[in-house]
C-alpha positions as CSV (number, residue, x, y, z in Angstrom):
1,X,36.9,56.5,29.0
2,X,39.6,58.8,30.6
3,X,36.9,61.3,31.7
4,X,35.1,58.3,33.1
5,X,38.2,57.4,34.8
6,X,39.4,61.2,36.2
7,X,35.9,61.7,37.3
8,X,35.6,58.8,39.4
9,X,39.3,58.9,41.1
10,X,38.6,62.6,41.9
11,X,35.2,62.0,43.2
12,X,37.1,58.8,45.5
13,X,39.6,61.1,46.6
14,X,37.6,64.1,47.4
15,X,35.0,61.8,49.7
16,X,37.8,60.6,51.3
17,X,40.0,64.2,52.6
18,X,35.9,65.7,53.4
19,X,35.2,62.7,55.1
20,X,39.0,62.1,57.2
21,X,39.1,65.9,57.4
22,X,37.2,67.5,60.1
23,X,35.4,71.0,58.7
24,X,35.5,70.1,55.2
25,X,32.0,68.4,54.7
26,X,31.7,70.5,51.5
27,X,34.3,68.5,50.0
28,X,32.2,65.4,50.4
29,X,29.0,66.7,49.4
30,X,31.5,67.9,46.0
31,X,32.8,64.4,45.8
32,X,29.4,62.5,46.2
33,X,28.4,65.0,43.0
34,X,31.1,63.9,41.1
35,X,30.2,60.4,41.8
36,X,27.0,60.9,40.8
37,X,27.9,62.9,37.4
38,X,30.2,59.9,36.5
39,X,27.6,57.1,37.0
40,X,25.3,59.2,34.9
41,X,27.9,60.0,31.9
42,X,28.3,55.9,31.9
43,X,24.8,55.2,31.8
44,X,24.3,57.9,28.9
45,X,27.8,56.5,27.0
46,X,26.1,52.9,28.1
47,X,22.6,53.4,26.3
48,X,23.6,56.3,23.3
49,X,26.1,52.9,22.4
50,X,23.9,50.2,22.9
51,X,21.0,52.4,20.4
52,X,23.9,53.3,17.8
53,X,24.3,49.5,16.9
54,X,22.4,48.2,13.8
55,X,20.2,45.3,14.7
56,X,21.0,42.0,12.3
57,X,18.1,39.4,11.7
């Protein structure tokens, strides 16, 4: 959960400078990535959990 957590307030505070920042689009583009990547580690976490779990009749 604390990767989760690192990879979403970096990815929040790198859109932010590229998109305040004049000249550092790349930044953004980086940041939108890391969004991205952390959505897709959550849904991966999400659904590896969710398979894990025994079913009970």
């Amino acid at each position: 959960m604390l990767l989760l957590l690192i990879l979403l307030s970096s990815a929040v505070a790198l859109i932010i400078i590229g998109a305040v920042v004049d000249g550092m689009l790349y930044l953004l583009s980086i940041g939108v990535l890391l969004l991205v990547v952390a959505v897709l580690y959550l849904l991966v976490r999400s659904v590896l959990r969710r398979r894990s779990r025994p079913t009970t009749l």
